[in-house]
DSSP file (Angstrom, degrees, kcal/mol; ACC not computed):
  #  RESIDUE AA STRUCTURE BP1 BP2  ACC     N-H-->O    O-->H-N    N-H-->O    O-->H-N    TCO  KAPPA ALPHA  PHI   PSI    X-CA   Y-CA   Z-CA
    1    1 A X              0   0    0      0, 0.0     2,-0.1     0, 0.0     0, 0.0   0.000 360.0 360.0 360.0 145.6    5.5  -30.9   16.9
    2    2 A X        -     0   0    0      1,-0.1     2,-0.9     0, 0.0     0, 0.0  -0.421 360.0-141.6 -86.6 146.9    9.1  -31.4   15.9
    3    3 A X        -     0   0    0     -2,-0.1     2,-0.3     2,-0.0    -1,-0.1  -0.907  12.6-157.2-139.5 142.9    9.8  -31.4   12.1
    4    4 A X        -     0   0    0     -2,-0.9     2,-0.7     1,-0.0    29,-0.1  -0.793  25.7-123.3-124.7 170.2   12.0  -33.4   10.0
    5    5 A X        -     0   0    0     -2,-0.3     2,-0.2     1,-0.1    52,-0.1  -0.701  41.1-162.1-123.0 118.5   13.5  -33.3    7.0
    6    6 A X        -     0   0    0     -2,-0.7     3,-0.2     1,-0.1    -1,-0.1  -0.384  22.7-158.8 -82.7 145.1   12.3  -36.6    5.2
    7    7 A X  S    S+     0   0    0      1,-0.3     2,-0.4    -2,-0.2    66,-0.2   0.871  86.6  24.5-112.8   0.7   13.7  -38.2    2.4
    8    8 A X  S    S-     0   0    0     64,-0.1    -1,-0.3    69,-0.0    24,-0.0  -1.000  87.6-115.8-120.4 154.3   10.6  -39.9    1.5
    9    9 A X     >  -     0   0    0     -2,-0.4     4,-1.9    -3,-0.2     3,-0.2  -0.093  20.8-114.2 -66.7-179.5    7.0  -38.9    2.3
   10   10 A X  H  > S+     0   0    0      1,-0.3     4,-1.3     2,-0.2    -1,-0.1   0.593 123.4  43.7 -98.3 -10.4    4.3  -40.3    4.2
   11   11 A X  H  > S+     0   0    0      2,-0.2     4,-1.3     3,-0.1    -1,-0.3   0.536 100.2  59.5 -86.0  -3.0    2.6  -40.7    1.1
   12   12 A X  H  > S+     0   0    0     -3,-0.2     4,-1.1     2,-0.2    -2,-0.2   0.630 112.6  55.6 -90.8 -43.2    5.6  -42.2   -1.3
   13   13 A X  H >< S+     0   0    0     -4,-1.9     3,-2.3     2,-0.2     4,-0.4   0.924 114.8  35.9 -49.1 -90.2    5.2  -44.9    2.0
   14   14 A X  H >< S+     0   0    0     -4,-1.3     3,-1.4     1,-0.3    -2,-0.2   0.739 120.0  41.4 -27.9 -82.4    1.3  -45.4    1.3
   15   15 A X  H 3< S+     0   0    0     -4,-1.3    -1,-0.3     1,-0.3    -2,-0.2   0.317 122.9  44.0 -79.1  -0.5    0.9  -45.3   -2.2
   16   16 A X  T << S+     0   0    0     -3,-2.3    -1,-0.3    -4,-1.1    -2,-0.2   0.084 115.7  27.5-131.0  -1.5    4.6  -47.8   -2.6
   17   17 A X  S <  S-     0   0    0     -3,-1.4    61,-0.0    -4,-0.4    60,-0.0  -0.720  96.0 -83.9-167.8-174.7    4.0  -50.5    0.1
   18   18 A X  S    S+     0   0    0     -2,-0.2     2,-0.1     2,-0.0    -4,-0.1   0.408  72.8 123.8-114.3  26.5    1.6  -52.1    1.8
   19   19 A X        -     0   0    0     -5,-0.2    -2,-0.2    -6,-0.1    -3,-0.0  -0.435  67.8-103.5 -72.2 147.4    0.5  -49.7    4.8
   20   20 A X        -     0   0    0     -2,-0.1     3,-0.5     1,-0.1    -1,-0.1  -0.042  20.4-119.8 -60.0 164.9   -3.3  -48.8    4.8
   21   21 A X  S    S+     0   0    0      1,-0.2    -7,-0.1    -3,-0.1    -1,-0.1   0.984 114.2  61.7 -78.3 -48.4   -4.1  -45.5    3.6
   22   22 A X        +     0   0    0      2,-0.1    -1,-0.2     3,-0.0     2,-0.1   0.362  67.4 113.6 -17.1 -28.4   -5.6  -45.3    7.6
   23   23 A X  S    S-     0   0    0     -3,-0.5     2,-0.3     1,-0.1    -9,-0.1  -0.432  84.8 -90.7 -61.4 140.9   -2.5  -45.8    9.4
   24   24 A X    >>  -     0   0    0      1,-0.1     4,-1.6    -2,-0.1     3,-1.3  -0.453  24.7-134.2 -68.7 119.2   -1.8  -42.5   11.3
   25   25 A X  H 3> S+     0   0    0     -2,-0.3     4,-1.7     1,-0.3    -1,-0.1   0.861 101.8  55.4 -13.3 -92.1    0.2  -39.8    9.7
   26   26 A X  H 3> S+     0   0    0      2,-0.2     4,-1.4     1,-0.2    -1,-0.3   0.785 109.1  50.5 -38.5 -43.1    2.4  -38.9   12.6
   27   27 A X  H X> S+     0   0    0     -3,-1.3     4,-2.0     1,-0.2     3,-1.7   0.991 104.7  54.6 -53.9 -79.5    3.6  -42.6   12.9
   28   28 A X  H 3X S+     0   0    0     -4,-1.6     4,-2.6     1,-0.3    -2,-0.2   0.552 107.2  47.8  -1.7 -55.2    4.3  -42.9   10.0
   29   29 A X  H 3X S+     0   0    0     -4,-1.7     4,-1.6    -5,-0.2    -1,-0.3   0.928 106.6  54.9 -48.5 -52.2    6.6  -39.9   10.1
   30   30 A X  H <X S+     0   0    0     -3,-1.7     4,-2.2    -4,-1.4     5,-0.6   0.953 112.9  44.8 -77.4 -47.7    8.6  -40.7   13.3
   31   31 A X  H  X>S+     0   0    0     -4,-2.0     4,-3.6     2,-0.2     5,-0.6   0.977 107.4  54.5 -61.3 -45.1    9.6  -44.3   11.8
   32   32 A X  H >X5S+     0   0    0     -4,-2.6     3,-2.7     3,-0.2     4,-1.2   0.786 113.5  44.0 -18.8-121.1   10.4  -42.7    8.5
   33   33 A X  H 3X5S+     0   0    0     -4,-1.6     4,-1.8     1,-0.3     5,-0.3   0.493 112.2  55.4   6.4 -87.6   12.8  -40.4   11.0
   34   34 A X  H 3X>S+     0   0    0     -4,-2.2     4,-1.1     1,-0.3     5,-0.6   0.892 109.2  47.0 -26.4 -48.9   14.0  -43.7   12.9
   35   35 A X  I XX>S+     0   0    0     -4,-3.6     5,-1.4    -3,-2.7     4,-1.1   0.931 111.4  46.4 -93.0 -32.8   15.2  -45.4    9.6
   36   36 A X  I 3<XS+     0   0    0     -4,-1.2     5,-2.7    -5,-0.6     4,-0.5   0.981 114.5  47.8 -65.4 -34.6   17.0  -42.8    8.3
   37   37 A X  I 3<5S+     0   0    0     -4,-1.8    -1,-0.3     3,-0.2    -2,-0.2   0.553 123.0  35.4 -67.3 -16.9   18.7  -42.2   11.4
   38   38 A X  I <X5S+     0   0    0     -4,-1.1     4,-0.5    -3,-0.7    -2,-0.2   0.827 134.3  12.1-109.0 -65.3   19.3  -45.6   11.8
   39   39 A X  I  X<S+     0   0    0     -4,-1.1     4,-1.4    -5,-0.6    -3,-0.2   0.834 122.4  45.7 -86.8 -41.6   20.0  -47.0    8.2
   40   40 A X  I >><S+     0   0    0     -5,-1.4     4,-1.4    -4,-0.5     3,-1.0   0.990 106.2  57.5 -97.1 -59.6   20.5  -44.2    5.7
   41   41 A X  H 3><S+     0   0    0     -5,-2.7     4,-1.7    -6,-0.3     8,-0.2   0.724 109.9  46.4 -20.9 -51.6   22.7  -42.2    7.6
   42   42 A X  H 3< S+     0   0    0     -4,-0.5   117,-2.3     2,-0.2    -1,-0.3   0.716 110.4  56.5 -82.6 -13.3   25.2  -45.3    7.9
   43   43 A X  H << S+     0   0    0     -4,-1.4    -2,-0.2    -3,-1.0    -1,-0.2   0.970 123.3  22.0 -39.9 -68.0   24.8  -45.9    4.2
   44   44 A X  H  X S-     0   0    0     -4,-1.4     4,-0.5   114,-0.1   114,-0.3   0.675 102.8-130.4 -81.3  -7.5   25.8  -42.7    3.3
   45   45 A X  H >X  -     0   0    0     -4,-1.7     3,-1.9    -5,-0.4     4,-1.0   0.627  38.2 -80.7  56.3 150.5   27.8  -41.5    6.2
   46   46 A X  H 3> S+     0   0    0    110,-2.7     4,-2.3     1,-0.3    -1,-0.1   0.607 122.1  58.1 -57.7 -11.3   27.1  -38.2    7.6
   47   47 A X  H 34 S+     0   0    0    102,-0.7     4,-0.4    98,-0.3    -1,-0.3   0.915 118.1  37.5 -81.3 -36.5   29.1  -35.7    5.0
   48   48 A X  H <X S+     0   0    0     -3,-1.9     4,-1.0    -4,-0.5    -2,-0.2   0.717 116.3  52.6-100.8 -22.5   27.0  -37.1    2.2
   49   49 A X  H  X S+     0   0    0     -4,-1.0     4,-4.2    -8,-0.2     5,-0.3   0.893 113.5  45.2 -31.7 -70.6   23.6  -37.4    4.4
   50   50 A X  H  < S+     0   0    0     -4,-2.3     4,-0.2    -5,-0.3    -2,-0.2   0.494 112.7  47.0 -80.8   6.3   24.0  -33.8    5.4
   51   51 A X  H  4 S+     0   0    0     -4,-0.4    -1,-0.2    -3,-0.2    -2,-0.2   0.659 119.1  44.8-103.5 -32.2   24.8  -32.6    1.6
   52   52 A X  H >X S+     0   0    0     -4,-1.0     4,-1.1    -3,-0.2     3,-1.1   0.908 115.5  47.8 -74.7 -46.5   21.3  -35.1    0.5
   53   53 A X  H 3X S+     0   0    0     -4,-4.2     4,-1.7     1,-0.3    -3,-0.1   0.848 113.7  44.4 -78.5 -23.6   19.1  -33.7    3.5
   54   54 A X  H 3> S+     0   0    0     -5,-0.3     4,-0.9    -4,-0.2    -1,-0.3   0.516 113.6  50.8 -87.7  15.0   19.9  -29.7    2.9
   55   55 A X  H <4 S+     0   0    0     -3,-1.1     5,-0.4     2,-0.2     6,-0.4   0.569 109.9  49.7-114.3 -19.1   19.4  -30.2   -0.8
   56   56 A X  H >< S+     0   0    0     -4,-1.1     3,-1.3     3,-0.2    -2,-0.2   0.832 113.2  47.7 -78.3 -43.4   16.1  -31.8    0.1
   57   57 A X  H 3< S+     0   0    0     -4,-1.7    -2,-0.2     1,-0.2    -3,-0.1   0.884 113.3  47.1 -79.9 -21.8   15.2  -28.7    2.5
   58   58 A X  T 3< S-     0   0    0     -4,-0.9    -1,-0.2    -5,-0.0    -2,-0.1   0.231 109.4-128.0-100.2  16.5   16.1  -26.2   -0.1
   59   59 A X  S <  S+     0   0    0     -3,-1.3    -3,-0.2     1,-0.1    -4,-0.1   0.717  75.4 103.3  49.6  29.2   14.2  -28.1   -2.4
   60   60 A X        +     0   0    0     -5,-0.4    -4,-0.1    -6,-0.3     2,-0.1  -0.239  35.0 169.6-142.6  75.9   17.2  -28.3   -5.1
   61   61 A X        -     0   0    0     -6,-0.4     5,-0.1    -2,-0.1    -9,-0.1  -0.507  35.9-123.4 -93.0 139.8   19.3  -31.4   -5.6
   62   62 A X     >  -     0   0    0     -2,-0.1     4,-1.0     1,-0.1    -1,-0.0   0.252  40.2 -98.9 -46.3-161.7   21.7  -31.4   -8.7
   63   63 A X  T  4 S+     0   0    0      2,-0.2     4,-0.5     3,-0.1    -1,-0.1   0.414 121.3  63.0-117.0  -4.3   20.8  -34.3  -10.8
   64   64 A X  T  > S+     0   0    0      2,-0.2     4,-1.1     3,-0.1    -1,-0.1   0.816 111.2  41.1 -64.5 -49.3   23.5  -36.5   -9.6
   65   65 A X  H  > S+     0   0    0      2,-0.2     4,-2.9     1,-0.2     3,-0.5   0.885 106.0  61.6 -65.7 -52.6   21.9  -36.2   -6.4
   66   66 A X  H  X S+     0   0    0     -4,-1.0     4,-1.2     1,-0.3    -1,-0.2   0.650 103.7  50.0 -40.7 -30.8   18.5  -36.5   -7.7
   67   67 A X  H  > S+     0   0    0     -4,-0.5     4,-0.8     2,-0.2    -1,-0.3   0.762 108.8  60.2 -78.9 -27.5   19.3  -40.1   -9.1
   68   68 A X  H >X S+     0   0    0     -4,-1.1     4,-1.1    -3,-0.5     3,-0.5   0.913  98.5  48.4 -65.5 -48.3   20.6  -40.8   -5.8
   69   69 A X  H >< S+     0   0    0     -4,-2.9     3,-9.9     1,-0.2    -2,-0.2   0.914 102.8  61.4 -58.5 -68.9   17.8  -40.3   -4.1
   70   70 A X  H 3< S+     0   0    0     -4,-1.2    -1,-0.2     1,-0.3    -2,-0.2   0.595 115.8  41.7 -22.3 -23.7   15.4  -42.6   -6.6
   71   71 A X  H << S+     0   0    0     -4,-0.8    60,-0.3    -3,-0.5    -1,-0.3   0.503 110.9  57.6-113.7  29.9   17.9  -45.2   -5.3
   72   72 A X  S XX S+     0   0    0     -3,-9.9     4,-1.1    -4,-1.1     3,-0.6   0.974 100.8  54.3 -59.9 -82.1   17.6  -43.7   -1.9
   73   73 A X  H 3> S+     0   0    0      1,-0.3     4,-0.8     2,-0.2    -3,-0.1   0.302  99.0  56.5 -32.0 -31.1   13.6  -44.1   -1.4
   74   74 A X  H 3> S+     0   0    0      2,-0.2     4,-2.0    -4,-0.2     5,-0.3   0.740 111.6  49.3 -94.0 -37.8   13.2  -47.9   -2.1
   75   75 A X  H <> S+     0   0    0     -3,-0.6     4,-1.7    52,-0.2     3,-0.5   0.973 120.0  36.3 -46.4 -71.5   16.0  -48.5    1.0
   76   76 A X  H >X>S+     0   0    0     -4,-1.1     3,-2.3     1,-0.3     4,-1.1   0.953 108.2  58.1 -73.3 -80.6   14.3  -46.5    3.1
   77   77 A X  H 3X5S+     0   0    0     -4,-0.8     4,-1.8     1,-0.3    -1,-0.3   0.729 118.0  45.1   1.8 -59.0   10.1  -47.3    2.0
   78   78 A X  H 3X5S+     0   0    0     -4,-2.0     4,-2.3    -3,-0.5    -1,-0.3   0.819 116.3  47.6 -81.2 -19.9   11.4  -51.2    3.2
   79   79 A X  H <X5S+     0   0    0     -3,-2.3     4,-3.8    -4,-1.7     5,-0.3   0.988 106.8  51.3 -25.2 -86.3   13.1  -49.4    6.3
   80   80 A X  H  X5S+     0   0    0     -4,-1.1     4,-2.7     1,-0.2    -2,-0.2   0.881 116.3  41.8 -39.0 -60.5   10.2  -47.6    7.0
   81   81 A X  H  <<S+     0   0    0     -4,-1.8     4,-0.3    -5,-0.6    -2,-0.2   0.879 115.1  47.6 -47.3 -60.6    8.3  -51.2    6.8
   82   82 A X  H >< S+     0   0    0     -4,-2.3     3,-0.7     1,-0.2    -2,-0.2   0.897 117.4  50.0 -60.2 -61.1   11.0  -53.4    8.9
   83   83 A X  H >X S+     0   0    0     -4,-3.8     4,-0.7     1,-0.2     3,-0.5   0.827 114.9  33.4 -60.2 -48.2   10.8  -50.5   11.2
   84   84 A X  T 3< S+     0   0    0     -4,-2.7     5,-0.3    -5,-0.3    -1,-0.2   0.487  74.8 108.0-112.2  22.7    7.2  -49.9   12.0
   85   85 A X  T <4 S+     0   0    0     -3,-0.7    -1,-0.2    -4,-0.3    -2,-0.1   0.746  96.1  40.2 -65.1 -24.0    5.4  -53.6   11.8
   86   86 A X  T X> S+     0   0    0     -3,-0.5     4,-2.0     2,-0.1     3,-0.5   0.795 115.5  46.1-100.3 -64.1    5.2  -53.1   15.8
   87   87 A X  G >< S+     0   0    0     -4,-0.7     2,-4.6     1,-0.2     3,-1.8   0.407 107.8  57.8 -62.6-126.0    4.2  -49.4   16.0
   88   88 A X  G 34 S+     0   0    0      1,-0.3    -1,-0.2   -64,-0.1    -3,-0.1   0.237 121.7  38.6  18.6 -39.0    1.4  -49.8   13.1
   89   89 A X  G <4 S+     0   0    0     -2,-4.6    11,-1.8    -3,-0.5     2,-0.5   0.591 114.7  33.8-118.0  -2.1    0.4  -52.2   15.7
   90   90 A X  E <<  -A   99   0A   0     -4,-2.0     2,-0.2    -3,-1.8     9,-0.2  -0.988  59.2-175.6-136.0 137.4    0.7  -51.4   19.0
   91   91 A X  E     -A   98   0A   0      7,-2.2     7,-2.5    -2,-0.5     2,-0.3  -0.875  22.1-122.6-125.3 168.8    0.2  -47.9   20.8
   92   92 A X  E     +A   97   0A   0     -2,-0.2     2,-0.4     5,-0.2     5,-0.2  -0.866  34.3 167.6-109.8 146.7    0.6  -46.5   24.1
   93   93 A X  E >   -A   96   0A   0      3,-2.3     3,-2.0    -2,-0.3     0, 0.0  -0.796  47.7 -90.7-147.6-178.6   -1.9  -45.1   25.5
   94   94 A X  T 3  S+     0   0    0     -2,-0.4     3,-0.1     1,-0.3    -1,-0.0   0.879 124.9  50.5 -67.5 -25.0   -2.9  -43.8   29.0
   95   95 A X  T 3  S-     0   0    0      1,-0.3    -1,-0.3     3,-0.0     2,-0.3   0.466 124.9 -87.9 -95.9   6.0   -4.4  -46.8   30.0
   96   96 A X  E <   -A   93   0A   0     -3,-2.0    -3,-2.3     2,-0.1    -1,-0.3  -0.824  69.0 -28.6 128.4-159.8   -1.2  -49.1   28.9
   97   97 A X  E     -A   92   0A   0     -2,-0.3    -5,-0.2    -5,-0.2     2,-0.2  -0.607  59.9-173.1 -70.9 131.0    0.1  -50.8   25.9
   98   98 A X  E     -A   91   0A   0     -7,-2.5    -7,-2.2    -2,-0.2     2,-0.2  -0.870  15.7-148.2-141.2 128.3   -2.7  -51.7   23.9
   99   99 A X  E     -A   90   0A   0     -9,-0.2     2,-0.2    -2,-0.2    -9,-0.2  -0.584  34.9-133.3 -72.9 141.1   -2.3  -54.2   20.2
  100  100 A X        +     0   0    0    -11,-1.8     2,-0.2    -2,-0.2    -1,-0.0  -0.707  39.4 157.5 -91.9 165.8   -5.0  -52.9   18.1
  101  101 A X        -     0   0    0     -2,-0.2     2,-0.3     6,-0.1     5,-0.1  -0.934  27.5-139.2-165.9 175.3   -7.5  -55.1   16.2
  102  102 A X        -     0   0    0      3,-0.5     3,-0.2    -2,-0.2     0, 0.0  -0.763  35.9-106.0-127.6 173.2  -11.2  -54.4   14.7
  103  103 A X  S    S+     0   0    0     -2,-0.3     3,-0.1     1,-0.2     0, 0.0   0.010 117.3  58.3 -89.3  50.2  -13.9  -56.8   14.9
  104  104 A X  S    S+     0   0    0      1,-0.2     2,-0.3     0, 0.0    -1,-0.2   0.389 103.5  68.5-145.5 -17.5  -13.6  -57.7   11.1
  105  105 A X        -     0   0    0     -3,-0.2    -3,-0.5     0, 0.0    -1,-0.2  -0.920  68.3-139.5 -97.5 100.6  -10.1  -58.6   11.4
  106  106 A X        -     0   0    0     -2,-0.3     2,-0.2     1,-0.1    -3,-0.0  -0.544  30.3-114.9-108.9 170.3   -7.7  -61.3   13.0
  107  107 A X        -     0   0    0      1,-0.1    -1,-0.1    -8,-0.0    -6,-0.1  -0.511  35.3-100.3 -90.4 142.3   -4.6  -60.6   14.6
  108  108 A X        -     0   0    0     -2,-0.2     2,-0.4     1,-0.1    -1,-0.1   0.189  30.2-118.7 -32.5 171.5   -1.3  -61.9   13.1
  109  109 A X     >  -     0   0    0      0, 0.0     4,-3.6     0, 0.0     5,-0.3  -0.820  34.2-116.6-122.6 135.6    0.4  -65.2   14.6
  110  110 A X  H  > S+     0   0    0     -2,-0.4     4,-0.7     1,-0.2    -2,-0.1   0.786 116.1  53.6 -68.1 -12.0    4.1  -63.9   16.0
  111  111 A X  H  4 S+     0   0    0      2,-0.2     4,-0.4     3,-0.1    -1,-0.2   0.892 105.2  46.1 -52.3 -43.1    5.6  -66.1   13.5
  112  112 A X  H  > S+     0   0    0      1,-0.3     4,-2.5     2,-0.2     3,-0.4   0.860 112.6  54.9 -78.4 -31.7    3.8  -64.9   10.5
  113  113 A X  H  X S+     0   0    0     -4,-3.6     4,-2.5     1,-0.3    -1,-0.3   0.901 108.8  52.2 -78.1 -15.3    4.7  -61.4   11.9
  114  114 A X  H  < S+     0   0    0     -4,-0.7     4,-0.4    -5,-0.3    -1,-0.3   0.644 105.1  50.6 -62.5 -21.4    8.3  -62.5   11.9
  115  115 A X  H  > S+     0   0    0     -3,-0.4     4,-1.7    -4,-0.4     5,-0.3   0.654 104.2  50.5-105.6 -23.9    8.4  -63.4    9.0
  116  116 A X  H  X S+     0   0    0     -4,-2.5     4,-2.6     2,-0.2    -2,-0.2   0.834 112.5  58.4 -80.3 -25.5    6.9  -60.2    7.0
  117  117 A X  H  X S+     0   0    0     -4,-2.5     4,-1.9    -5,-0.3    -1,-0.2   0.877 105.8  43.9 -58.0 -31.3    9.4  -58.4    9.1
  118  118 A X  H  > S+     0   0    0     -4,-0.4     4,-1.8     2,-0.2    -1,-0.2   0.686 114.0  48.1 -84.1 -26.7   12.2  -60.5    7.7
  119  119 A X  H  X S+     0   0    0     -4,-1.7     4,-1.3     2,-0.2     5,-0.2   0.816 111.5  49.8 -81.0 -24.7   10.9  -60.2    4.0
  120  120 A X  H >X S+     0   0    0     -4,-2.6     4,-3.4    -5,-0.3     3,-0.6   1.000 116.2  49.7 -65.7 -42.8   10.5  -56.1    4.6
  121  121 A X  H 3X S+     0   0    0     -4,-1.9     4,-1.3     1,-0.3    -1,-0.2   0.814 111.3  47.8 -49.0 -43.5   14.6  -56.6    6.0
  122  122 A X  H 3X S+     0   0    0     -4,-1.8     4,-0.5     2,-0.2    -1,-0.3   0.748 110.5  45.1-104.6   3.8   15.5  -58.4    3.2
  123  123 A X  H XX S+     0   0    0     -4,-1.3     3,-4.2    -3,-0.6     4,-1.4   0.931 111.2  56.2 -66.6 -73.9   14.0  -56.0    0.3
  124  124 A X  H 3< S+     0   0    0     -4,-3.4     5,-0.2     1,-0.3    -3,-0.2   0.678 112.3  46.7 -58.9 -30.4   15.5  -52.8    2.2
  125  125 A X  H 3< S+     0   0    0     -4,-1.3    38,-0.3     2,-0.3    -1,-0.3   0.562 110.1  49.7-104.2 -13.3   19.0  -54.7    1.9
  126  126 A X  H <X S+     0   0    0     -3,-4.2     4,-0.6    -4,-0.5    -1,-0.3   0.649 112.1  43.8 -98.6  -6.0   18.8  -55.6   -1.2
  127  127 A X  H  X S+     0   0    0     -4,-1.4     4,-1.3     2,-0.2    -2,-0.3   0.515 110.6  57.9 -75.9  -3.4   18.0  -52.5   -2.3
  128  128 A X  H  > S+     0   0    0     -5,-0.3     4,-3.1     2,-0.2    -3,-0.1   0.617  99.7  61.0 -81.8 -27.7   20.6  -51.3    0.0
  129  129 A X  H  > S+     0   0    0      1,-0.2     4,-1.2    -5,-0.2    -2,-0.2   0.961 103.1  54.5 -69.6 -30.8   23.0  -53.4   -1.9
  130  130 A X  H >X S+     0   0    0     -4,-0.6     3,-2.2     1,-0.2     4,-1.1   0.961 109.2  38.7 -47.5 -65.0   22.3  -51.6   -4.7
  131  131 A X  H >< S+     0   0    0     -4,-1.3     3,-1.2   -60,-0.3     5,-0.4   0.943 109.4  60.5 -56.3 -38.1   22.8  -48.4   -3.7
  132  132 A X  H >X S+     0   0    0     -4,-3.1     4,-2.6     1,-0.3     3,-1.3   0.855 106.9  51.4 -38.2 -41.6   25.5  -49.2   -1.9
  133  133 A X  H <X S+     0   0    0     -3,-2.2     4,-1.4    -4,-1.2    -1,-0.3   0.664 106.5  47.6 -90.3 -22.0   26.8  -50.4   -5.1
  134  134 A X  H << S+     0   0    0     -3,-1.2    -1,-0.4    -4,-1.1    -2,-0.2  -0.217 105.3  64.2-105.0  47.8   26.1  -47.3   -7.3
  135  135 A X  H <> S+     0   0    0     -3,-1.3     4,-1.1    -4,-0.2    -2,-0.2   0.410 105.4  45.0-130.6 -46.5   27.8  -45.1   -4.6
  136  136 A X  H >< S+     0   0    0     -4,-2.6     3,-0.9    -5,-0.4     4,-0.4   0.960 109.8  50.1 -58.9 -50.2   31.0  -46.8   -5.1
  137  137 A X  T 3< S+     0   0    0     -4,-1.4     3,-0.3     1,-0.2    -3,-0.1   0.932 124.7  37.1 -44.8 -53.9   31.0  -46.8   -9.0
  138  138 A X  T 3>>S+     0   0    0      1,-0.2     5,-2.6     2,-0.1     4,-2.5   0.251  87.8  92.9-106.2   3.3   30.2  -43.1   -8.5
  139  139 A X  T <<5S+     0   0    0     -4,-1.1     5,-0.4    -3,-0.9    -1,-0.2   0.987  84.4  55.2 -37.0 -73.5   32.3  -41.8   -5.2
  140  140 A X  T  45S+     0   0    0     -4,-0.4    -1,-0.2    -3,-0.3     4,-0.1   0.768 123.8  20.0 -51.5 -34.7   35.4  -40.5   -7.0
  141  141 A X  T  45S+     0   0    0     -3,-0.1    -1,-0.2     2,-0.1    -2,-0.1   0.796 135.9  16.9-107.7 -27.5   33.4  -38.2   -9.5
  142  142 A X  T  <5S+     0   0    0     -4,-2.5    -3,-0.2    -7,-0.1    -2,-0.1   0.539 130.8  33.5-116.4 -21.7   29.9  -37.3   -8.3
  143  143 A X    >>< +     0   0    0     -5,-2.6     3,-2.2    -4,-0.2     4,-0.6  -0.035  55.1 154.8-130.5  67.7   30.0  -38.1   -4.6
  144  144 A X  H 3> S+     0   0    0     -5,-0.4     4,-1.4     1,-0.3    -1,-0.1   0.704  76.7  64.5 -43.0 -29.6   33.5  -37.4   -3.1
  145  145 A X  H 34 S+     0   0    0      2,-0.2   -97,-0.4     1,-0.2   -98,-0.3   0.667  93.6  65.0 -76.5   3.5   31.8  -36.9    0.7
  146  146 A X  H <4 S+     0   0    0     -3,-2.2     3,-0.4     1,-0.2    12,-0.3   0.920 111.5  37.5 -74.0 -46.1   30.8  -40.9    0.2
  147  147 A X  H  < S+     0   0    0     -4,-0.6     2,-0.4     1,-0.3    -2,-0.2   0.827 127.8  34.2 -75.5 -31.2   34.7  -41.1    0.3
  148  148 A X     <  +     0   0    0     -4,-1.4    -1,-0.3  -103,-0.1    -2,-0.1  -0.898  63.2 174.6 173.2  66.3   35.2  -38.4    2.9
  149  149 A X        -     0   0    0     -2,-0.4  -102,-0.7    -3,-0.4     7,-0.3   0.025  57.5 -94.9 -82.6  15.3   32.4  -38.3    5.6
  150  150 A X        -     0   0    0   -104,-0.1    -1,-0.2     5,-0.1  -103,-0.0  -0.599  25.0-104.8 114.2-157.9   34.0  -35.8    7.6
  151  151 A X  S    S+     0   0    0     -2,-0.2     4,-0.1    -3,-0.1    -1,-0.1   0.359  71.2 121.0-152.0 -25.6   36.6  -36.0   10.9
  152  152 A X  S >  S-     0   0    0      1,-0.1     3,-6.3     2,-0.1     0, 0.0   0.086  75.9-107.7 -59.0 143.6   34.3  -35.0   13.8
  153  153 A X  T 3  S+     0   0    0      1,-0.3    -1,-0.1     3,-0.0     0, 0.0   0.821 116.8  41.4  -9.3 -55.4   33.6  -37.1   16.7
  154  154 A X  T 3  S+     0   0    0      2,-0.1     2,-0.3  -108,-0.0    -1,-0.3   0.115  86.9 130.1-113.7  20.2   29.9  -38.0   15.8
  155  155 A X    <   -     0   0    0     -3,-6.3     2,-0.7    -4,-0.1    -5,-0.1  -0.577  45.9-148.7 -84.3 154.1   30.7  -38.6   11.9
  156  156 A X        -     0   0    0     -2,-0.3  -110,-2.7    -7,-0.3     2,-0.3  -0.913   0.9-146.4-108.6 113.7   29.5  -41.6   10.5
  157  157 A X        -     0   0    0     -2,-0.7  -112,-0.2  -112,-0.2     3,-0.1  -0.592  28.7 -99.1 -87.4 149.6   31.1  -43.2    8.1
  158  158 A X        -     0   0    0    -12,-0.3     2,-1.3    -2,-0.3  -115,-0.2  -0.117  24.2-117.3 -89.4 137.4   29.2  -45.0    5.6
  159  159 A X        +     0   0    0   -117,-2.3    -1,-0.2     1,-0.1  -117,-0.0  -0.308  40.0 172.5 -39.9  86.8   28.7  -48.9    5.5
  160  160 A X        +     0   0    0     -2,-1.3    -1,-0.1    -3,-0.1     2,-0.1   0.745  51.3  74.7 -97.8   4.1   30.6  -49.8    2.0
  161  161 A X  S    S-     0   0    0      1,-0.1     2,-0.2     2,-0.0   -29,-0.0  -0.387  82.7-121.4 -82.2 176.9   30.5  -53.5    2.1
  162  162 A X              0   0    0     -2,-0.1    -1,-0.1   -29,-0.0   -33,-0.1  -0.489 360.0 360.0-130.1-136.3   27.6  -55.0    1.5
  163  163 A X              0   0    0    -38,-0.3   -37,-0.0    -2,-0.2    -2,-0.0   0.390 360.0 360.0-114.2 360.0   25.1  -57.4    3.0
């Protein structure tokens, strides 16, 4: 199995949100993955991404960094949500596509699920706005790669307007 370097756990998801403690571990992960790659990468753009993800693998973020993440976690946790309302509910399996359900349960209306998708979308973005927001006060003195996300090809530079 491939491993990646999270910036929240699969347990800061459970205990923070409203997935069952049941939902499978390994999903969980791979959407985690999917929104960071997807959202938090263009937030911070990839020089300030790859300076937050080794300081997560080496387990030692200044404390500038460390406040960053705390307003990292709450983006990504509604991300995570937006992101995996479909996987949480559907797998593939050998025998096709299959929606799960129990007999103790009913299944969602595709409105209703449209609509919890759109309330997970619009927490992550206004927490996004946030950060967004304290990444501008704070470029010029604690996070200069916010300003300066690199020059290669596949850098991303970060979203600074906001929503």
């Amino acid at each position: 199995m491939a491993t990646y370097t999270l910036l929240v756990s699969v347990t800061d998801i459970k205990q923070t949100s409203f997935v069952d403690e049941n939902v499978d571990d390994v999903t969980i992960r791979n959407v985690i993955w999917n929104a960071q790659q997807f959202y938090i990468i263009p937030l911070l753009g990839t020089g300030l991404y790859d300076d937050i993800e080794d300081a997560v693998i080496n387990n030692n973020p200044t404390a500038d960094e460390t406040t960053l993440l705390t307003k990292i976690r709450p983006v990504l946790i509604w991300y995570t949500l937006y992101e995996g309302v479909i996987p949480f509910a559907i797998k593939i399996r050998n025998k096709g596509i299959q929606k799960l359900n129990s007999d103790n349960s009913q299944p969602v209306s595709d409105s209703e699920l449209n609509d919890l998708m759109d309330k997970f979308k619009d927490w992550a973005e206004e927490y996004a706005d946030r950060c967004k927001n304290y990444l501008v006060e704070n470029a010029a003195t604690k996070f200069t790669k916010y300003l300066n996300a690199g020059s290669a090809a596949d850098t991303i530079h970060p979203e600074k307007t906001t929503f």
